[in-house]
MARVEXFI-70044 format. One line per 8 residues: number of its first residue (from 1); their letters; for each residue x negated, y, z negated of N, C-alpha, C, O. Coordinates in steps of 0.02 Angstrom, whole numbers, plus 50000, padded with zeros to 5 digits. Example, Ala and Ser with C-alpha at 12.3 -4.5 7.8 and 13.67 -1.06 7.14 Angstrom:
2
1) AS) 49340,49716,49610,49385,49775,49610,49340,49835,49610,49288,49834,49577; 49358,49888,49646,49316,49947,49643,49355,50002,49606,49330,50057,49598 $
END
This chain:
291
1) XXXXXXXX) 51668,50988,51202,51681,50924,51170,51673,50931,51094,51631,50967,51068; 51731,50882,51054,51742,50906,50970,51661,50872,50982,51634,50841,51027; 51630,50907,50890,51576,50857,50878,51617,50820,50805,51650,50855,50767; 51611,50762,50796,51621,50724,50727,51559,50704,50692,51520,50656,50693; 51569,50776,50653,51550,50779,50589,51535,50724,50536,51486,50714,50500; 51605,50684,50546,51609,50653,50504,51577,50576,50490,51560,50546,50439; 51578,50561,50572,51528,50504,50595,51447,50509,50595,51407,50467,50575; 51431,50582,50626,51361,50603,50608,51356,50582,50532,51308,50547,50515 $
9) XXXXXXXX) 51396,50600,50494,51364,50599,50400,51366,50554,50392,51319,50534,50357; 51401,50517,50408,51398,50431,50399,51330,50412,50409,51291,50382,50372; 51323,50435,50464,51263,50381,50510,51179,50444,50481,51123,50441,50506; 51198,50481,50438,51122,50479,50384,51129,50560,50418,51091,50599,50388; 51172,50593,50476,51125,50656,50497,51194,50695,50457,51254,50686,50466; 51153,50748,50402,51189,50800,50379,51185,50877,50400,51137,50915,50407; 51231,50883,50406,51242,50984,50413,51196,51037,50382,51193,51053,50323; 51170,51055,50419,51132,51097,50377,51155,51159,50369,51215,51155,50385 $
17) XXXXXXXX) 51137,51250,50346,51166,51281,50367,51164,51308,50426,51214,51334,50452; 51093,51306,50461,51096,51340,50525,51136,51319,50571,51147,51265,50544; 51169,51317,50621,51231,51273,50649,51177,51229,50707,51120,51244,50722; 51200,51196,50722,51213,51127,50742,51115,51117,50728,51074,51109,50773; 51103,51120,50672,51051,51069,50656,51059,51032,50593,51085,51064,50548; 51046,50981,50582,51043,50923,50541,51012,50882,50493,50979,50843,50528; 51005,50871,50453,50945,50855,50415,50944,50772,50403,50961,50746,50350; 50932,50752,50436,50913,50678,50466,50897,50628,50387,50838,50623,50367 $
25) XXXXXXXX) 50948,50596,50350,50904,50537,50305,50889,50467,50339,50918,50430,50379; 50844,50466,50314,50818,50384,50339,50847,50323,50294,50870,50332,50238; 50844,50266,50324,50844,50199,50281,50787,50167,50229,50756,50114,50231; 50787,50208,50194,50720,50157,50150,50752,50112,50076,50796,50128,50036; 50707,50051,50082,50752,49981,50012,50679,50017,49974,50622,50032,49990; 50711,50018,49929,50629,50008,49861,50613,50048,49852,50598,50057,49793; 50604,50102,49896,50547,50163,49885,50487,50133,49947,50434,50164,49950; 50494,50098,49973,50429,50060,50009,50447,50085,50088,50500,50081,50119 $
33) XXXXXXXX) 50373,50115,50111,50384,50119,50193,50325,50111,50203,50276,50122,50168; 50335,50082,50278,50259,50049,50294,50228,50105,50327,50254,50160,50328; 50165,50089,50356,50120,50142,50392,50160,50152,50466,50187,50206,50482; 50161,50109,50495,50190,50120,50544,50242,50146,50565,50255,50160,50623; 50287,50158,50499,50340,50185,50495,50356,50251,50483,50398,50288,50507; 50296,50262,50422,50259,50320,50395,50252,50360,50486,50295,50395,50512; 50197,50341,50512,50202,50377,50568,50223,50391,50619,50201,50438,50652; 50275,50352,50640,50339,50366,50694,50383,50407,50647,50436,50428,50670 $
41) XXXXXXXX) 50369,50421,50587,50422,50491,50558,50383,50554,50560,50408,50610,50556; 50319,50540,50567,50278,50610,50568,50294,50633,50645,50298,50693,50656; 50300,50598,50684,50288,50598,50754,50368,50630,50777,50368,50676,50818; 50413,50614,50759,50466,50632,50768,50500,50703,50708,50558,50721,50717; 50472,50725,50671,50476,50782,50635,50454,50827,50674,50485,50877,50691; 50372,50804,50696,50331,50847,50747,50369,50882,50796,50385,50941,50796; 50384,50827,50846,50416,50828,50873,50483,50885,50904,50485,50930,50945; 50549,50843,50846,50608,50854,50861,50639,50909,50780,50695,50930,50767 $
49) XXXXXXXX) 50586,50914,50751,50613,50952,50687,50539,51000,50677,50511,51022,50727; 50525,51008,50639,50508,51059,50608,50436,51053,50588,50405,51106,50576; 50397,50979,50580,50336,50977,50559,50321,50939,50508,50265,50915,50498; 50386,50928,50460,50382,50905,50402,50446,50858,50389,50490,50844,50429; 50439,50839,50325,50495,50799,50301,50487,50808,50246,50438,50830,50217; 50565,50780,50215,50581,50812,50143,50586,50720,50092,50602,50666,50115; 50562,50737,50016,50546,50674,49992,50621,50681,49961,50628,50730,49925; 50667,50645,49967,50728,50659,49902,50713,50613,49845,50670,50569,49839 $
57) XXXXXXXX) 50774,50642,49790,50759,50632,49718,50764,50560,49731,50720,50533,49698; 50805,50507,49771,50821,50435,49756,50770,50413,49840,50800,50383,49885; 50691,50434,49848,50657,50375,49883,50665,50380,49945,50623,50355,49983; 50716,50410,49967,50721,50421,50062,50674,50465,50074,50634,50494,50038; 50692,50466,50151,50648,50530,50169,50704,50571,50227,50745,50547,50266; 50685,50647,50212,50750,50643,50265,50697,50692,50336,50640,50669,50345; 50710,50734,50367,50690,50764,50426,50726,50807,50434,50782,50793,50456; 50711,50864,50422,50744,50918,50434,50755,50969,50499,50705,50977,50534 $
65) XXXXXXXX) 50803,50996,50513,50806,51027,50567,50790,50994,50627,50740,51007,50661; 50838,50945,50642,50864,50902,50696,50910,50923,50730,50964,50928,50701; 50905,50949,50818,50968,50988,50846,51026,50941,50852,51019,50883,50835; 51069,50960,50871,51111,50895,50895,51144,50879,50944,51203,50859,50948; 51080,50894,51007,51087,50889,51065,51035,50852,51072,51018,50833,51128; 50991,50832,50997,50924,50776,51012,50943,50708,50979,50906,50659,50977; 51025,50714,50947,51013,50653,50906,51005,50585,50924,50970,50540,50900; 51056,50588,50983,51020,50530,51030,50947,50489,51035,50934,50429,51030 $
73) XXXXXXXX) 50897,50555,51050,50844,50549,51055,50808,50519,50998,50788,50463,50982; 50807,50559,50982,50807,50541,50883,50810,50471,50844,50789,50451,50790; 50840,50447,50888,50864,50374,50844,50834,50318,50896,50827,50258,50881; 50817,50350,50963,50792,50290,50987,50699,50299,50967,50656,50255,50963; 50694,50358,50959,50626,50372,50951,50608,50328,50878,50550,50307,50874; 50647,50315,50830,50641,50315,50762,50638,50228,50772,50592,50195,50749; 50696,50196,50811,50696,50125,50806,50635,50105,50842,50626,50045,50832; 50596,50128,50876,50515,50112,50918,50482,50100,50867,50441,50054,50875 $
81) XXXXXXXX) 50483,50127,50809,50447,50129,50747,50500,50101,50696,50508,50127,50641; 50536,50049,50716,50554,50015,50654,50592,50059,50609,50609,50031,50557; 50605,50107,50614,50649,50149,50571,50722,50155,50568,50746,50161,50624; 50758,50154,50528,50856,50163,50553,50872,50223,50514,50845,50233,50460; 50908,50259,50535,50946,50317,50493,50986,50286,50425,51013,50231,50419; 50982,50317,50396,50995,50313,50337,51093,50323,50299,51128,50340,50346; 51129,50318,50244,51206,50349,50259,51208,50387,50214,51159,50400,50178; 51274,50416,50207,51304,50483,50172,51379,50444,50152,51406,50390,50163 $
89) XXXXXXXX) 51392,50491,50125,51452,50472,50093,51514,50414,50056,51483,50368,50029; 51565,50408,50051,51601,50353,50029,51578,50284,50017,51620,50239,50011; 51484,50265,50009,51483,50202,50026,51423,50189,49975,51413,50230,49930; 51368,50110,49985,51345,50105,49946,51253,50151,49973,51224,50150,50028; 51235,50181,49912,51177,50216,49963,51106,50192,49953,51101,50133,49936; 51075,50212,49956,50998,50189,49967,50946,50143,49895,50902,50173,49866; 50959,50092,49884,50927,50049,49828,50859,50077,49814,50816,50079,49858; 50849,50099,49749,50807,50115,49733,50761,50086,49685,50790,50057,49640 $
97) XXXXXXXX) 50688,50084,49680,50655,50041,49634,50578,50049,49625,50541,50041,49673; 50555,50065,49564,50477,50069,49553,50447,49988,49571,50477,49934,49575; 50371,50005,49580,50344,49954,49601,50344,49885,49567,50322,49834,49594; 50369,49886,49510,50375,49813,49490,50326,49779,49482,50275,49801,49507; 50320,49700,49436,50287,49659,49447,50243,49637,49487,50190,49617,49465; 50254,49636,49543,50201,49654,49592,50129,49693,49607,50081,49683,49644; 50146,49743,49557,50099,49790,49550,50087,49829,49497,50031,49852,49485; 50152,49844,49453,50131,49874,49393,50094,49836,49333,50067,49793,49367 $
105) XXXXXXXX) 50081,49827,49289,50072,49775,49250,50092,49778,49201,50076,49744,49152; 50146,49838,49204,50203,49815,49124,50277,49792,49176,50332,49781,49150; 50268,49788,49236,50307,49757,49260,50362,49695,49239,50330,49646,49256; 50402,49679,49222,50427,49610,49206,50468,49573,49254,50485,49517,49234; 50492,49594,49325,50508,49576,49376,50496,49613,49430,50468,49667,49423; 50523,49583,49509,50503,49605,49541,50545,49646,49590,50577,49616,49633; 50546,49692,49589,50596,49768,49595,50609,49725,49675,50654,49688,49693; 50558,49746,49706,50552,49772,49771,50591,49693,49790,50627,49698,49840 $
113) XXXXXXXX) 50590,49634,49765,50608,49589,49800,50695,49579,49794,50727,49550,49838; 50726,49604,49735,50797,49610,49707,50813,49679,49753,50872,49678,49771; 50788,49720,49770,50777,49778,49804,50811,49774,49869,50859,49810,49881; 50792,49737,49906,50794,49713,49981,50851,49662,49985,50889,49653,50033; 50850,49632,49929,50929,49570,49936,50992,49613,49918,51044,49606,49950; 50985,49664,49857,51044,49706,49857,51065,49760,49915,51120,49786,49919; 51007,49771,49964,50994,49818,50022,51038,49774,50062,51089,49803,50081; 51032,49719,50079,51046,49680,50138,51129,49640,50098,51168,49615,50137 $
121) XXXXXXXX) 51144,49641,50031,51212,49614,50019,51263,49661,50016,51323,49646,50007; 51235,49732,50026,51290,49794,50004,51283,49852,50028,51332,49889,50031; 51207,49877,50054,51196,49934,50089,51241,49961,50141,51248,49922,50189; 51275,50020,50144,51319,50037,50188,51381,50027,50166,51414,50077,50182; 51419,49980,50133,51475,49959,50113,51502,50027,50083,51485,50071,50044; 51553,50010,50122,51636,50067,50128,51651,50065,50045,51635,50014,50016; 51675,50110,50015,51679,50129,49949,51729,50183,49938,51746,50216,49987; 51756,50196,49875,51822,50236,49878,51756,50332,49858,51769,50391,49869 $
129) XXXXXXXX) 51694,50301,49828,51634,50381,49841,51572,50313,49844,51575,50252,49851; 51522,50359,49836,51466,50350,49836,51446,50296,49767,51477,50302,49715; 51393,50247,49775,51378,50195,49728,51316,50183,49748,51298,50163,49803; 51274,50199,49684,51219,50190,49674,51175,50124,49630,51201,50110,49576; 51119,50088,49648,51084,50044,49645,51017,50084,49613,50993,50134,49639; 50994,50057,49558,50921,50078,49538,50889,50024,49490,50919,49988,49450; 50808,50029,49504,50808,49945,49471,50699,49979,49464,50654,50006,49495; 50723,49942,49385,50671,49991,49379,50629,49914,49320,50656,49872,49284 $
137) XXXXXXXX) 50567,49924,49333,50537,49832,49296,50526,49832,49231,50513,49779,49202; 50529,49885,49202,50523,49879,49115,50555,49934,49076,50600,49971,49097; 50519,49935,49003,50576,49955,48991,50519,50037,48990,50534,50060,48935; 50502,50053,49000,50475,50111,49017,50507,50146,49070,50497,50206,49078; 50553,50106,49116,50611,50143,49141,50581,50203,49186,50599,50262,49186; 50533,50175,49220,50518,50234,49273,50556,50255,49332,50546,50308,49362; 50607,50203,49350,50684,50229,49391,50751,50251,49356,50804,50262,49387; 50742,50257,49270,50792,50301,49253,50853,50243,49265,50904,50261,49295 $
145) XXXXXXXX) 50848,50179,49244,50903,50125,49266,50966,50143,49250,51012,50135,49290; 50975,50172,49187,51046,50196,49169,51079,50254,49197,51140,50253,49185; 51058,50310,49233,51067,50367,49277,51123,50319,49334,51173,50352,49349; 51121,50254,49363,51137,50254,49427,51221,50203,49392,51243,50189,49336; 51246,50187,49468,51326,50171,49435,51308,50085,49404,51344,50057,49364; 51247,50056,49433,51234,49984,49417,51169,50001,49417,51149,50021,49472; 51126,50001,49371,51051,49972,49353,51023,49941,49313,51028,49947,49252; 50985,49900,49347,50956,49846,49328,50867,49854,49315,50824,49874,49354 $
153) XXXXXXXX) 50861,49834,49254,50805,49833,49206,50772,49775,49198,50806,49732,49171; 50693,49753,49220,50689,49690,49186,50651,49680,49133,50605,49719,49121; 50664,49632,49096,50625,49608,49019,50623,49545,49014,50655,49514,49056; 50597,49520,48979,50573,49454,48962,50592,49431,48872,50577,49460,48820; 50625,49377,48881,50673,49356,48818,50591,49315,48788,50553,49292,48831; 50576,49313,48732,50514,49290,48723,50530,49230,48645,50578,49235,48607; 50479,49184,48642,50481,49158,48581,50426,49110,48548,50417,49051,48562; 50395,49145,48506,50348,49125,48475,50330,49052,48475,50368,49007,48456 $
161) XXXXXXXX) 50234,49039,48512,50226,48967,48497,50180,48967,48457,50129,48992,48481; 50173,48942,48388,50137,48932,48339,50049,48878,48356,49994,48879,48328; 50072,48846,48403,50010,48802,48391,49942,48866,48451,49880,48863,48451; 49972,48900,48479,49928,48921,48519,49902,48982,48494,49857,49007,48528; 49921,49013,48441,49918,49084,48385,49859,49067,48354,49838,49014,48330; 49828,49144,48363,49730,49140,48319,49738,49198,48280,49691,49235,48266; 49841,49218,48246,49851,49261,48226,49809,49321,48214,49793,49330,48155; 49785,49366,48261,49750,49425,48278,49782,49469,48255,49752,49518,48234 $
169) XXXXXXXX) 49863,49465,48251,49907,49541,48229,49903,49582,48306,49921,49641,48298; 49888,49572,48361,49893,49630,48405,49948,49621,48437,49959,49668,48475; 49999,49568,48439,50077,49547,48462,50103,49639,48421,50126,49688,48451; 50087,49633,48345,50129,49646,48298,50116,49736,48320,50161,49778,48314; 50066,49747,48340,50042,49815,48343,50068,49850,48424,50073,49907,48446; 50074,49807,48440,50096,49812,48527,50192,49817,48518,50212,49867,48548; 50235,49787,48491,50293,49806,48480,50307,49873,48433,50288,49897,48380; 50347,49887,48482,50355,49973,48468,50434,49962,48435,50459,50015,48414 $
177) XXXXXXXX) 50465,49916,48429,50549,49910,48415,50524,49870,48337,50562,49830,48310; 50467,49882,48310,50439,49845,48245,50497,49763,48235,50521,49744,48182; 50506,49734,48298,50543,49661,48318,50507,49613,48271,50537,49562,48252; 50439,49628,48251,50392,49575,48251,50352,49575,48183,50311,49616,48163; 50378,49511,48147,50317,49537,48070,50300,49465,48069,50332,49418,48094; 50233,49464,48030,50205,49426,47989,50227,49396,47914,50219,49427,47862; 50251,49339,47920,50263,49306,47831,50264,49237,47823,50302,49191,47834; 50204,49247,47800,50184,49169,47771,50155,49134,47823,50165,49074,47824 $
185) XXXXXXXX) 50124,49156,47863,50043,49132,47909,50107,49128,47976,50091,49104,48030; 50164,49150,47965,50216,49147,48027,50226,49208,48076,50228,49261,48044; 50231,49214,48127,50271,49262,48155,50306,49276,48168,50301,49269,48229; 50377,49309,48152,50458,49296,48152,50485,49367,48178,50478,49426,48161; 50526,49325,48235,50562,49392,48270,50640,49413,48261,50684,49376,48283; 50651,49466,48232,50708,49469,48235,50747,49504,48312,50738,49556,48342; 50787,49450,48322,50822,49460,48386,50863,49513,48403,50878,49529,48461; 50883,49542,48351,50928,49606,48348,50884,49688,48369,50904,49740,48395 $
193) XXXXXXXX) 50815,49665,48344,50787,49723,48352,50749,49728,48424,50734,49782,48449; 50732,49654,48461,50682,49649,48520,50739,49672,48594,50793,49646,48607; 50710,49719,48625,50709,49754,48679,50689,49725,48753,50691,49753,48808; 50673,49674,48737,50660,49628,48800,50610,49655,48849,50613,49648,48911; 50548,49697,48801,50495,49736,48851,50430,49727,48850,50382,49765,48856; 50437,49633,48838,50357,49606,48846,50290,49611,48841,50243,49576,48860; 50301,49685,48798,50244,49703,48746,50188,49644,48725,50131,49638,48747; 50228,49600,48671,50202,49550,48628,50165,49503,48688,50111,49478,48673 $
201) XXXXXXXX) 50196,49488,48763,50173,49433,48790,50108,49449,48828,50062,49408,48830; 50102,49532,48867,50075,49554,48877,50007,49565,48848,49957,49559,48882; 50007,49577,48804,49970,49583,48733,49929,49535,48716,49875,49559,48702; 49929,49475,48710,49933,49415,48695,49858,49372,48711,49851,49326,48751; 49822,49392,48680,49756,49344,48704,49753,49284,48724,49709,49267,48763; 49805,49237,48698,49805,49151,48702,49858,49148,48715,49882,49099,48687; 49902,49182,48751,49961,49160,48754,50009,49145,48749,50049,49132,48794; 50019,49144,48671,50070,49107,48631,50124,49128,48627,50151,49155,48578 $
209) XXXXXXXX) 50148,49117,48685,50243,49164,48698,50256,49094,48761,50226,49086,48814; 50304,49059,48736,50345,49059,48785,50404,49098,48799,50445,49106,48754; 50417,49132,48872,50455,49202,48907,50488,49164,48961,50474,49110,48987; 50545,49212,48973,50610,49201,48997,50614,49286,49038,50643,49336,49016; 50574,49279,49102,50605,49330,49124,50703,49354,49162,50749,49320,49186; 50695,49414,49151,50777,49434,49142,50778,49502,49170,50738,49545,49191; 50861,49490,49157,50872,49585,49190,50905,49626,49144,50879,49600,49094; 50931,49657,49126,50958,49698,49084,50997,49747,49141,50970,49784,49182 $
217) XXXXXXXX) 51077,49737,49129,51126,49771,49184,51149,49833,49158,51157,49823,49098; 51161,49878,49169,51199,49926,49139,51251,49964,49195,51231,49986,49249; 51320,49966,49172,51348,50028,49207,51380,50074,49213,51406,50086,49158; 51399,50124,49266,51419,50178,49254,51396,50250,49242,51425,50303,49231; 51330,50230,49250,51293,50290,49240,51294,50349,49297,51294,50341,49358; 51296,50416,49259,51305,50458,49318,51272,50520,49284,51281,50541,49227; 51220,50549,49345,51172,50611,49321,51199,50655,49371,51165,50639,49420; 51250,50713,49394,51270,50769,49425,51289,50835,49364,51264,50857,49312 $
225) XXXXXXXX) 51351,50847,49410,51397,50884,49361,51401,50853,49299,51377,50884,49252; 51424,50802,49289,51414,50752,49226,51391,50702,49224,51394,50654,49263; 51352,50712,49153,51318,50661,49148,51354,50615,49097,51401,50631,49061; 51319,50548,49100,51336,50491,49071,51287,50411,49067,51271,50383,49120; 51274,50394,49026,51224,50354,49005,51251,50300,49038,51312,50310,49040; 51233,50232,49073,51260,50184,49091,51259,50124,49023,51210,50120,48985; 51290,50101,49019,51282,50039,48966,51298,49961,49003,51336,49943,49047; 51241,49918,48954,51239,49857,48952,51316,49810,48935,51355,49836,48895 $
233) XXXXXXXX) 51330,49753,48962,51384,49723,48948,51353,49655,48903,51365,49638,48845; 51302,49619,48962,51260,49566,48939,51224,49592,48908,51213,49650,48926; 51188,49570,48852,51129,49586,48833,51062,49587,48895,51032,49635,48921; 51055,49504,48903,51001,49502,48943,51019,49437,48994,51034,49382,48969; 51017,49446,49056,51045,49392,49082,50992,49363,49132,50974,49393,49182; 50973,49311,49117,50919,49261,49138,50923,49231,49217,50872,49211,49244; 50976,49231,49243,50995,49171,49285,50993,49214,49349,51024,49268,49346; 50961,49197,49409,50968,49253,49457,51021,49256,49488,51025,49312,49514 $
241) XXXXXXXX) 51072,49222,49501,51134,49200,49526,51180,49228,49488,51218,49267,49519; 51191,49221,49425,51248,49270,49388,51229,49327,49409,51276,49355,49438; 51143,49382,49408,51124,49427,49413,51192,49460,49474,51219,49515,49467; 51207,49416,49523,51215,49437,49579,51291,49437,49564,51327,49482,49588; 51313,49395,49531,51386,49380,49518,51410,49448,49476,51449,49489,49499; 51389,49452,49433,51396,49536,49387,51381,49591,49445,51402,49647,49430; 51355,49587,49497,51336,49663,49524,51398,49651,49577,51430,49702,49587; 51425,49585,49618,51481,49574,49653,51538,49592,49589,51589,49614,49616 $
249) XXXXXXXX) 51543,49591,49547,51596,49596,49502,51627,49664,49510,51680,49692,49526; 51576,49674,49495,51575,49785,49480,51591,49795,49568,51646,49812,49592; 51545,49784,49597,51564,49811,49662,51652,49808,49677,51684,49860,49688; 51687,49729,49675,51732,49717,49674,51776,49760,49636,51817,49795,49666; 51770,49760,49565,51802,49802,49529,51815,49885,49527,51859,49917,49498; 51764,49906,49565,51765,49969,49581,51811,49977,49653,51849,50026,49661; 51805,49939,49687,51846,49956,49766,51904,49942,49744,51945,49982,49767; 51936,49889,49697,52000,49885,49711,52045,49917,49647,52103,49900,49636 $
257) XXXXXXXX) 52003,49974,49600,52023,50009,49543,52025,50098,49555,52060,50145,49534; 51976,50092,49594,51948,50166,49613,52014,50206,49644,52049,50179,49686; 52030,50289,49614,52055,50313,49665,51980,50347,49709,51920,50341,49696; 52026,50390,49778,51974,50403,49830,51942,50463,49807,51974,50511,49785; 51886,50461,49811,51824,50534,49801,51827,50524,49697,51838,50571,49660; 51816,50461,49676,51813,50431,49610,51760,50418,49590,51746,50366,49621; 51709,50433,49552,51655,50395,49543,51658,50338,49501,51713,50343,49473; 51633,50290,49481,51620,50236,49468,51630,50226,49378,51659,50182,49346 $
265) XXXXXXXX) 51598,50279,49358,51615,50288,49279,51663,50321,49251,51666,50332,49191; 51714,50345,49301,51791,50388,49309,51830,50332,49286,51858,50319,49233; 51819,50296,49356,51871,50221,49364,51855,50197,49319,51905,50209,49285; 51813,50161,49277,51798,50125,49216,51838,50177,49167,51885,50148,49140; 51833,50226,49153,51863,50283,49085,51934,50253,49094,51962,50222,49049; 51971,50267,49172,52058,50267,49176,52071,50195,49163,52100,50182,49109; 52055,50143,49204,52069,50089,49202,52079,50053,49117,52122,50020,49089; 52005,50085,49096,51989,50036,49013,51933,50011,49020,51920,49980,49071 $
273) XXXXXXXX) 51871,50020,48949,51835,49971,48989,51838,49908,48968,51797,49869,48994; 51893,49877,48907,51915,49837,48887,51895,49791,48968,51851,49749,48978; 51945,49816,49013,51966,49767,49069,51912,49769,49113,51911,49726,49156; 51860,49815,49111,51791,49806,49184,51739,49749,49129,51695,49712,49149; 51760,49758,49059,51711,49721,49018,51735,49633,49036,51698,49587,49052; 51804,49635,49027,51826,49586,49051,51803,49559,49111,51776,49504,49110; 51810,49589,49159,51782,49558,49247,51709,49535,49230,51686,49478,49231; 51679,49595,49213,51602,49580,49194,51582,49506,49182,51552,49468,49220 $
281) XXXXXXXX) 51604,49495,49126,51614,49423,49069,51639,49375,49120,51611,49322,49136; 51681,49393,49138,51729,49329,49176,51680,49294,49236,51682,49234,49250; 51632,49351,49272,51612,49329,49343,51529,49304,49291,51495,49264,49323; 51511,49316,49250,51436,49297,49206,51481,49234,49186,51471,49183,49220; 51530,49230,49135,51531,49155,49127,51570,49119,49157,51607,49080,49129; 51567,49130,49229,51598,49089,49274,51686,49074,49255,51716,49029,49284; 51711,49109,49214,51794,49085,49207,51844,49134,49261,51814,49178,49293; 51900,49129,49267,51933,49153,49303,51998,49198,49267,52021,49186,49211 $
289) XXX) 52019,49249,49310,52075,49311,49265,52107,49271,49258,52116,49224,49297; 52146,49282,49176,52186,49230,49153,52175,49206,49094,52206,49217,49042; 52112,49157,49106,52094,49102,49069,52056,49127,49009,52034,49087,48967 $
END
C-alpha cells in the first residue's frame, strides 16, 4: 500500500532520514504547554520514539523517530493527553509568543491571549507556502517580531499628566529613544522620537502617564536563505478589532497575490508594496478598494 507522504506532512509527521520513521511536531499556541501535556509527550517519546524530544527554533516540540506503523497509535495516545499534532507545509504554522504582560513586567500586552485567538482564526489555513505569526510584548523583542511574515509588538502610546508629576527626572532617565526632556518645570515628548516601549510609565512613581496600550504590526519578514526585516505600515494601532482587520488583510492579500511555493515578502516585492500598503490602510481605516 502507497504511503502519502504528503498527508503525513500535513498532519505535523515529517520524514526523517532513516526510512519510514518520522519526526512527529506537535500543536503548541504561545510557547505554553501544560503539565499534563508536558507528560503524555514524555510518555509517548518513551514509548514510541526514542526517549526524548526535540525543542524547535519557533516553540513546538517535535518527537523524534516515530515508525509509521505506530502513527495511528501515536495520535490516539497524544489526544488522552490533550495533545494534537502539529502542520507542515503550504499553510499557516505554529503562533508564536514570549510571556507577555502576564508575566513579564516590561510586558505591554498580553501575548499569550492574542496568541490563542490568532491560533484558533488561522492556524492550519491552506496558503500558496508557509506563514508565520510571532508576537512578542515589548520592545525588547524577545520573539524577534520582525523575523516572521506578520508580527506583532506591543507598546503603549503614552501622555504626560502634569498635576500628578513630583518631577523626579527618572521618566527622563528610563527613555532610551531620549523621547523625553525637561523645559520649563514641563515634560515634553516628542512624538517622532517615542517607540511605544513604556519605559517612562513603567518607571513612574506617581503615575503620571496616561497610556494607550497598542500593537505595533510589521510585515514580511523573513529569516532563511534570505533575510529581510519586516516593516510597520501603522505606526501604532490601538483598537483590538482593526488589530485583527490588518492581520485578515495580509492574510487575504497574500492568498489571492501569491504565486505557489512564494513567500510572503516575494509577493509583496512583485505585486508593489504601494498596493499591500494600500489593502493594509484600506482594512485599518475601514474604506473600501476604490474609494
Amino acid at each position: 500500500m502507497a504511503v502519502d507522504y504528503a498527508a503525513l506532512k500535513k498532519g505535523g509527521f515529517m520524514r526523517q532520514k532513516q526510512k519510514n520513521n518520522f519526526s512527529l511536531r506537535l500543536r503548541v499556541v504561545g510557547g505554553n504547554v501544560t503539565a499534563k501535556q508536558i507528560a503524555k509527550v514524555a510518555e509517548v517519546a518513551q514509548k514510541y520514539g526514542e526517549g526524548y524530544v526535540h525543542l524547535t527554533s519557533r516553540q513546538s516540540i517535535e518527537i523524534p523517530f516515530i515508525k509509521l506503523d505506530d502513527i495511528d497509535e501515536v495520535k490516539a495516545a497524544l489526544a488522552e493527553g490533550g495533545v494534537e499534532p502539529g502542520v507542515c507545509g503550504p499553510r499557516v504554522r505554529t503562533v508564536t509568543a514570549c510571556q507577555g504582560s502576564e508575566i513579564c513586567p516590561s510586558g505591554c500586552i498580553d501575548t499569550y491571549a492574542i496568541a490563542k485567538e490568532l491560533d484558533e482564526r488561522y492556524y492550519a489555513r491552506e496558503l500558496p507556502h508557509k506563514f508565520k505569526f510571532g508576537i512578542t510584548g515589548c520592545q525588547n523583542n524577545c520573539l524577534k517580531a520582525e523575523e516572521n511574515d506578520l508580527g506583532i509588538k506591543g507598546g503603549i502610546k503614552v501622555a504626560w499628566r502634569e498635576s500628578d508629576c513630583i518631577h523626579c527626572g527618572v521618566c527622563l532617565k528610563a527613555c532610551r529613544t531620549k523621547a523625553l526632556t525637561e523645559q520649563d518645570g514641563k515634560i515634553v515628548l516628542e512624538p517622532e522620537k517615542c517607540n511605544f516601549c513604556g519605559r517612562c510609565v513603567k518607571s513612574c512613581p506617581t503615575e503620571s502617564w496616561d497610556c494607550t496600550h497598542g500593537y505595533i504590526v510589521s510585515f514580511g519578514g523573513i529569516f532563511g536563505n534570505q533575510i529581510s526585516k519586516g516593516e510597520a505600515i501603522i505606526p501604532f494601532i490601538e483598537d483590538h478589532d482593526k488589530l485583527m482587520a490588518v492581520c485578515d488583510a495580509a492574510i487575504g492579500f497574500f492568498k489571492d497575490n501569491a504565486n505557489p511555493s512564494e513567500r510572503f515578502k516575494f509577493t509583496i516585492d512583485r505585486v508593489g508594496y504601494e498596493q499591500f500598503e494600500k489593502a493594509i490602510k484600506n482594512a485599518y481605516y475601514g474604506e473600501k478598494e476604490g474609494e
